[in-house]
N, C-alpha and C positions, 0 to 999 in steps of 0.2 A: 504494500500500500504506500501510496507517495505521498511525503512531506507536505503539511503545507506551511511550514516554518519559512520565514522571508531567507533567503538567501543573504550571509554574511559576507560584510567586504572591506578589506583591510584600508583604512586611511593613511597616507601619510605624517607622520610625525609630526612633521616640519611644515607647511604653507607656505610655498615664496611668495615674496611679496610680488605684485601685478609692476611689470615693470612702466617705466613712464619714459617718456620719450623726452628729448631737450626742448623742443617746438613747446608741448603741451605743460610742461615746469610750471610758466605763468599762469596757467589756468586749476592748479591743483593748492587748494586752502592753506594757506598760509597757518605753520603751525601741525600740518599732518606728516606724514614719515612716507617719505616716498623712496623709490628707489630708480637707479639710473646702470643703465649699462651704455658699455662704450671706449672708446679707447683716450688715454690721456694725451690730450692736443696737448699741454702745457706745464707747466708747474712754476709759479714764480712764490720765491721765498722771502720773507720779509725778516724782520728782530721775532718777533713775535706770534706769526700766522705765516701761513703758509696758502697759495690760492691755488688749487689745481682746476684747469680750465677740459672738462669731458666733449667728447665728438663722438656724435652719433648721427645716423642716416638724418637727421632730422635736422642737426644746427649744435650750437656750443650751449654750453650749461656751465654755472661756476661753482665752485665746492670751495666750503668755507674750512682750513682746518686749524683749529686753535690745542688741541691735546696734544701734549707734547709727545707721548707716546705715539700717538698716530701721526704726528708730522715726520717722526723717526723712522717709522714705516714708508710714509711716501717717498722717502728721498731712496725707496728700495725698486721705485715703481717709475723709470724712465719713461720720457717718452715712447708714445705708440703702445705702449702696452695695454691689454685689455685688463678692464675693471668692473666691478658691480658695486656700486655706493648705494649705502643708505642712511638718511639721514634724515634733517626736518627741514621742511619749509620755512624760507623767509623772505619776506619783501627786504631789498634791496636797490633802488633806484641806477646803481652804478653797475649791477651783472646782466649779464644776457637778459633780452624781457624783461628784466625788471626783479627778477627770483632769483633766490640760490640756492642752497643744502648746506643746510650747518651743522654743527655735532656727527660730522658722518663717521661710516664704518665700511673701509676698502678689503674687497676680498679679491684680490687677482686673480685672471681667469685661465691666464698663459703666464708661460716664464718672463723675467723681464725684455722688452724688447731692445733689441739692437739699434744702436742711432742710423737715422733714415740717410741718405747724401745727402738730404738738405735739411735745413731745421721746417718740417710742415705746418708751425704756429704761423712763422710769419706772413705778412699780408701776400707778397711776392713769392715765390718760386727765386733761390738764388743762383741759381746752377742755371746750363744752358739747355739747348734742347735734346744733346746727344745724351747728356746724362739723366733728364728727363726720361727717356723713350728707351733708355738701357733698364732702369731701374721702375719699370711701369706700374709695378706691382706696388709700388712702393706710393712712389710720387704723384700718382690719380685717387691719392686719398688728399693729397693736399684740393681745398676747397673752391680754387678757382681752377683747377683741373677738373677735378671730376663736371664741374656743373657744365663746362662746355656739351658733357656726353649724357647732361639731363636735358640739357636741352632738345637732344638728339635723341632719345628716348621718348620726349613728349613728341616730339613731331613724329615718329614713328606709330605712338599713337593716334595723335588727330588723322595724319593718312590714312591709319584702319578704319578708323570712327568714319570720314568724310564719305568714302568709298562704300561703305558699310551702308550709310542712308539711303545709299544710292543704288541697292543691291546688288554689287559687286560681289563677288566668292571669293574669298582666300584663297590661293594653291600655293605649290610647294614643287617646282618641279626638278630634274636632274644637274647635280653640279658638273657629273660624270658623263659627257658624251662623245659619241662613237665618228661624229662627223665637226671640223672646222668650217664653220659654217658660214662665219659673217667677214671673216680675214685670218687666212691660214696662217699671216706669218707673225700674230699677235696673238697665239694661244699657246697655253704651256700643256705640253705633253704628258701625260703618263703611262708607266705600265700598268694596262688593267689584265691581268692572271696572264699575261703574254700577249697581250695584243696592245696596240696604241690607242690611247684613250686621250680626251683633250680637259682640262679643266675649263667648264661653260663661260663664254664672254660675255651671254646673257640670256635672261630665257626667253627670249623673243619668240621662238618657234615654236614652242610649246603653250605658252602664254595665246596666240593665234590659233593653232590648234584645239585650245581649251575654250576661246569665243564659239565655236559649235559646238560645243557640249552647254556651256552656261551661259552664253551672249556675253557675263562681263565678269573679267575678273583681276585679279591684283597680287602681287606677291612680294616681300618685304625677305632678302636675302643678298647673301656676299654672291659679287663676280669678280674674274680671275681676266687678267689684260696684261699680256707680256710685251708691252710696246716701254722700248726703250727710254724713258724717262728718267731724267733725274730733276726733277722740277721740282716746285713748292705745289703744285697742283695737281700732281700727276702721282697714282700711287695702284701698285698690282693689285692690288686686290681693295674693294672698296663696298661698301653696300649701295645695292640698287631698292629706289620704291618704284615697281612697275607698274603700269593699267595697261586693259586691252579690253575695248569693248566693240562690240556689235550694232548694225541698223543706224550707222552714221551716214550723213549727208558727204560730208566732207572731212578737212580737216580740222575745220572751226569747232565743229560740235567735239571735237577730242582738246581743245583750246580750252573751252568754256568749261569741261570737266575737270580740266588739269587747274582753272583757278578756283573751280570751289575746293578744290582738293588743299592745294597751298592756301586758303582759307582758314581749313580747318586747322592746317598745322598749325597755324600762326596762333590760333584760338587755343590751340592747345597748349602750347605756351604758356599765353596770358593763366593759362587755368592751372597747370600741375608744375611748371617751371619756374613763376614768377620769381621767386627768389632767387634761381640760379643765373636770371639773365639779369637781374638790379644788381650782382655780385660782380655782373662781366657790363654790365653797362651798356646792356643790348639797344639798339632803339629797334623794336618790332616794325616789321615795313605795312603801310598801310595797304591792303589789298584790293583796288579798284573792282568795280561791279564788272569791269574789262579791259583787259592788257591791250594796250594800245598796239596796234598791229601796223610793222611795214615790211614792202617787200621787198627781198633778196637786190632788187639790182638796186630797189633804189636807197638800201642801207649801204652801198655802194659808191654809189652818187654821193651820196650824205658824207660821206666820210673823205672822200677823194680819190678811192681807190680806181684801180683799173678795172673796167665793165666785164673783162674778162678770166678774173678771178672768180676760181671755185668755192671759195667759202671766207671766212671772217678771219682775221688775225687776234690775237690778244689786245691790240692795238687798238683794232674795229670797234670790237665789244667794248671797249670802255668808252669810246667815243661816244660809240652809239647811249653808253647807258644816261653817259652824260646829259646827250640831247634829248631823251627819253625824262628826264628830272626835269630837265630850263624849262621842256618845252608842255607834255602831259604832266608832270608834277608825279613821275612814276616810279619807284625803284624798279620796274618790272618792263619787260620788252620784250615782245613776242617779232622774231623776223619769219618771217612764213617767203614759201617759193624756194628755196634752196636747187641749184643744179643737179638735176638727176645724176652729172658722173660723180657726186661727190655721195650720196646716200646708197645703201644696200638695196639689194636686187626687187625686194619686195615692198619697195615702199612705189606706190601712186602718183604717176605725173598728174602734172595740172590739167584742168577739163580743154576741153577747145577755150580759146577766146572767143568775149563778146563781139558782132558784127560791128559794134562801132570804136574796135581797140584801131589804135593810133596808128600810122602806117610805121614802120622801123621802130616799132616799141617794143624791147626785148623780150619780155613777156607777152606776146601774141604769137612766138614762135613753137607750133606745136610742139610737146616731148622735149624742151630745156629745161625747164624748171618744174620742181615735184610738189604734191599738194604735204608739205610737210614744214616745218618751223620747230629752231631754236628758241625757247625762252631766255634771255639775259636776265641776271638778276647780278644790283648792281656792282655791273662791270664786268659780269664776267657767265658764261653758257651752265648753266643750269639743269636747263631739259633737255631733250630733242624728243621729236612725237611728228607724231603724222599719219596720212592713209597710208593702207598698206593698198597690195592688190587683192583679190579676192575671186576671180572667175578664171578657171582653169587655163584657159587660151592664156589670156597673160601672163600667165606663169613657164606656159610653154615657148613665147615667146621669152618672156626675162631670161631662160635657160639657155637658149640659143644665145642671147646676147652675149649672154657674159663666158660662154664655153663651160657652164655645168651640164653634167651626169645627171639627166631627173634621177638616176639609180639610186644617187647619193641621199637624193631629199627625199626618200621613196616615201616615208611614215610621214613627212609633213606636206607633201604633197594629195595622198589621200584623202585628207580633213576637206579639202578643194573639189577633191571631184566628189563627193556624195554630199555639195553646199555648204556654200561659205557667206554670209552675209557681207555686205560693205562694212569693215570695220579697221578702228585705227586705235591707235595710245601710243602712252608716253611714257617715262623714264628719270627717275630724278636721281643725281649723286646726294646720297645724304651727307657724305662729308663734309663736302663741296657747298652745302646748303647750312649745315653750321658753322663752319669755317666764313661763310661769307657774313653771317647774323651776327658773330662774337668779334669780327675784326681779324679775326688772322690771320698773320703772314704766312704761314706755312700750313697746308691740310693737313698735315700729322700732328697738330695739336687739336685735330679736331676728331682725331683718331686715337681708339683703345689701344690698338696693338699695331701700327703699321707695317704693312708690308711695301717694301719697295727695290731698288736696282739692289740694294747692301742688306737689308736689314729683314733677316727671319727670325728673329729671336725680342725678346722674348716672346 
């Protein structure tokens, strides 16, 4: 016969206390016993008191220590070392928010730590960038580092979020594939079980393929670009935020998707980053209801260039962003028309011209320029997006142009012949996108772990 006695359950002894965060300190009753984890940013000693200043996910907290016994112990607890304080609440006008912990009690969490290359209390970073990006582990705890890649985290958000309203699908496709597809002499090679294998320079072809399955979709991952750089700009391996959607008219309507999109990053921002970007002294760019749009030759004209140039210089784009500020009041520039020998096989020349286009006006020349556009953001190339093609004939034609093997494309070419809507998207460098938001000189401060001509470690 069964029990109907309650079932006994062993409690814990002990009750940790509910930890508190540095952000929420102020907002916990002055007078109660709170507790804090986190690592010690600080320690400054005085005759008398001792101030150890804690770091956590949240922000700084100050801790008051007057017992002399327990100031004996902290000076056993260097910097970076992890800690759990508990103590009592005080109003304080002069510490973080306004709170601090006094009467506290340090229990280490880890052995002491090892001093960092640079002191991470101070406001600056002292060391340069090589010993930055050597010791990454280290020195992306200091707080104007890290927040660059919070910034870059919330924009990784808002582009889900945006895309998301807009019923876009997440996917996830191959970093490993079997064909170089977009430029053979910019991809890095592997052995895959004996065979050569390419790391992806993006998912373009799958992302289009994945437009007939779901009409729209999106994907937030690292691409791999063995082009010889040693620039401030230019970095092998980088995260892409891609879109690809379905039943576009043009290229416009993939235009107007990609600025609600950098809308929402921006918003996203303001929302879960605020602090990291007041710390770096962001100004957020204001995002027009529409990127002012010009075209390819006559961003040309505009600049001075020769009408026979395939695409922008570094030079251009700044020009351009400039004129794009005096003239729209824009950080943002959209140049649409780009020369078709300058873009990949499957991207969409421009339609006919109108009956009343100009006599010797570049663009009325069928088949030179593609229904596709750079975004500049200021100063410097951002996106690139545009139609793609979509009905099998042109594909078969593109093939012949260029001397491809349909063989080669054989799995993305399928998706084509059993229907493919009109459709197009876009492409944004995130690093490239925080790097230009925080000011930096170099996109590996805008980066966790860069990879580039020299540096695979750490």
């Amino acid at each position: 016969m069964h029990s109907h006695e309650p079932i006994q359950t062993h409690r814990p002894t002990r009750t940790p206390s509910a930890r508190v965060l540095a952000r929420d300190l102020p907002d916990t009753p002055a007078g109660a016993t709170a507790t804090l984890s986190g690592w010690v940013h600080r320690r400054r000693v005085l005759a008398s008191v001792t101030f150890v200043v804690l770091r956590d996910r949240s922000g700084l907290a100050q801790v008051v220590v007057k017992d002399p016994t327990t100031i004996e112990a902290v000076q056993a607890l260097p910097e970076e070392t992890v800690v759990e304080v508990t103590g009592t609440v005080r109003a304080n006008p002069s510490a973080p928010g306004g709170t601090e912990l006094s009467d506290p009690t340090f229990t280490a969490l880890t052995e002491p730590a090892l001093a960092p290359p640079a002191p991470l209390w101070r406001p600056t970073f002292e060391a340069g960038l090589p010993t930055r990006l050597d010791h990454a582990a280290v020195t992306l705890r200091h707080p104007r580092h890290r927040a660059a890649w919070q910034i870059a985290s919330a924009s990784m958000r808002g582009f889900r979020s945006a895309l998301g309203a807009l019923e876009f699908t997440e996917i996830a496709t191959p970093k490993l594939v079997g064909t170089a597809t977009e430029s053979g002499a910019t991809v890095f090679t592997v052995d895959y079980f004996g065979r050569t294998a390419y790391l992806a320079q993006s998912p373009q072809l799958y992302k289009q393929m994945l437009v007939g399955v779901f009409e729209r979709v999106f994907e937030v991952g690292p691409v791999f670009r063995a082009e010889p750089h040693d620039t401030v700009r230019h970095l092998a391996q980088y995260t892409s935020l891609d879109a690809e959607m379905g039943f576009i008219r043009d290229h416009r309507d993939v235009l107007a998707v990609l600025r609600t999109t950098i809308a929402g990053m921006v918003a996203a921002i303001e929302r879960d980053a605020a602090d990291a970007a007041a710390l770096l002294g962001v100004a957020l760019p204001r995002v027009p209801e529409e990127f002012p749009v010009i075209h390819f030759s006559d961003a040309l004209a505009l600049v001075g260039a020769d009408p026979d140039e395939p695409d922008l210089s570094p030079a251009h784009e700044r020009a351009l962003s400039e004129w794009a500020r005096t003239i729209h009041d824009s950080d943002f520039l959209a140049v649409e028309g780009y020369p078709m020998v300058k873009r990949p096989f499957y991207t969409a020349p421009q339609g006919a011209p109108p009956p009343e286009c100009p006599p010797n006006d570049p663009r009325c020349e069928v088949g030179r320029y593609s229904n596709s556009f750079d975004l500049l953001f200021r100063g410097l190339e951002l996106t690139t997006g545009g139609q793609r093609l979509h009905r099998p004939s042109d594909y078969a034609a593109a093939m012949a142009r260029t001397g491809t093997d349909p063989a080669v494309l054989a799995g993305y070419l399928e998706a084509f012949a059993h229907g493919m809507p009109p459709h197009g998207g876009f492409a944004i460098g995130l690093e490239r996108w925080v790097a230009r938001l925080v000011g930096a000189e170099n996109i590996r401060e805008a980066t966790l772990f860069p990879r580039d001509l020299a540096r695979l470690a750490p």
